[in-house]
C-alpha positions in Angstrom: 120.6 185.6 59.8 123.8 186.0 60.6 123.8 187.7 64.1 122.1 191.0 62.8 118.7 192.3 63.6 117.7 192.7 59.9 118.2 191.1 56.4 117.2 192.8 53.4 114.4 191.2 51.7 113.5 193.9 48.9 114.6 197.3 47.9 111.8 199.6 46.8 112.4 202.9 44.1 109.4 205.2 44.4 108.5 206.0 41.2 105.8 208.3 39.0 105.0 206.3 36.2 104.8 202.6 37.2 104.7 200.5 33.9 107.6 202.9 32.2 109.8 202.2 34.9 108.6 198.5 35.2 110.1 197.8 31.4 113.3 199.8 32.3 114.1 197.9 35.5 113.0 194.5 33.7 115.5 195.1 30.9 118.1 196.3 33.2 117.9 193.0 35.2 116.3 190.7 32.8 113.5 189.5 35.0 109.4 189.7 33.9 108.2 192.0 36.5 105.0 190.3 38.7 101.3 192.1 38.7 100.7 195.3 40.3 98.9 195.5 43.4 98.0 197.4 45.9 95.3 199.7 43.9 98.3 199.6 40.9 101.0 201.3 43.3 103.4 198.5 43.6 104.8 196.5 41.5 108.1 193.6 42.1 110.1 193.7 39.3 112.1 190.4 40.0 115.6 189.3 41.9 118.7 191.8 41.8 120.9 189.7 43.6 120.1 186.2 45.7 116.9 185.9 47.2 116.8 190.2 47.4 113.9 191.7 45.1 113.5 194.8 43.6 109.8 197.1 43.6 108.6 199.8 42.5 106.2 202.0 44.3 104.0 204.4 42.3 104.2 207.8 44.6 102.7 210.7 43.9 105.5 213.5 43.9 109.0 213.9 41.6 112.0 213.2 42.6 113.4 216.8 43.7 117.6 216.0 44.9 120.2 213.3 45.1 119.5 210.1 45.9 120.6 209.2 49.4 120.8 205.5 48.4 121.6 204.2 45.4 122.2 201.0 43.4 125.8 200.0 42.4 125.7 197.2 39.4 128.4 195.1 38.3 128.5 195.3 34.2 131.3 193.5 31.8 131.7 196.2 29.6 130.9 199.7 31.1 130.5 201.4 27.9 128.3 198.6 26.2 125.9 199.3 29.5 125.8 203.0 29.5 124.9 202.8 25.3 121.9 200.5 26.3 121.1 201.7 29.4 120.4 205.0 27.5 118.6 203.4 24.8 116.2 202.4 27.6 115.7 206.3 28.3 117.9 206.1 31.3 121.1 209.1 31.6 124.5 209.4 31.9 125.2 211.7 34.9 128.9 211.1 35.5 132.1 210.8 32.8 133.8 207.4 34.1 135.8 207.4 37.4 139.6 206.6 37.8 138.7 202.8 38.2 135.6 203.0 35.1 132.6 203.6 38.0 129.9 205.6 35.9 126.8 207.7 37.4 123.7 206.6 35.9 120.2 207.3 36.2 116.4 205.8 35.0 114.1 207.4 33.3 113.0 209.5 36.3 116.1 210.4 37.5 117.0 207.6 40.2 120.3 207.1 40.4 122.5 204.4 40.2 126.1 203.4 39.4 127.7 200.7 37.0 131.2 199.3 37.0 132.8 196.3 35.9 135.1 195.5 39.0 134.2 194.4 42.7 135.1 195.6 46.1 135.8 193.7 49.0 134.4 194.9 52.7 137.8 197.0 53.0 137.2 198.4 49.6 139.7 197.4 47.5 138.8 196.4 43.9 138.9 193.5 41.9 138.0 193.1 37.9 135.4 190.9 37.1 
């Protein structure tokens, strides 16, 4: 680690329905999510960035207001991702930002956003 307490190993979305989000995240990200376990409430769909993992965790109520956290992806071509990403039964919550950041969500509503630029620790964007 680099002088912090933590560093982030996984990032868990609590879920309803475990194997429909399991094929949305694994065609989002391309990876073959693992077995469930735990009694078939959690399930790690694969590596979203370097050595960091995503999971799903089957919870028993629906998702009821905005995400506190969310996901922001990196995407060549914004409106070729929100056309699949739909196709996979996620939704379009936002019309593109001044920049091309869209609000998207999966299939239960968990938000995330897509862009095809990068920002640097002060913020400033960069195209891919």
């Amino acid at each position: 680690m680099s002088g912090g307490i933590v560093e982030i190993g996984a990032v868990t979305v609590d879920v309803n329905d475990l194997e429909r989000e399991a094929e949305f995240w694994r065609a989002m990200i391309g990876e073959e999510p693992g077995p469930a376990r735990g009694g078939g409430g959690w399930l790690t769909i694969g590596n979203i960035s370097d050595g960091v993992l995503m999971a799903l965790q089957k919870v028993p109520e629906p998702k009821t207001i905005k995400d506190r956290i969310h996901f922001d992806f990196q995407v060549d071509d914004v409106d070729e991702a929100i056309t699949r990403i739909i196709e996979l039964g996620g939704t379009q919550l936002s019309e593109p930002r001044a920049g091309g950041g869209v609000t998207m969500a999966d299939p239960e509503g968990n938000e995330f956003c897509i862009g095809s630029f990068r920002r640097n620790k002060e913020g400033v964007r960069r195209p891919l």
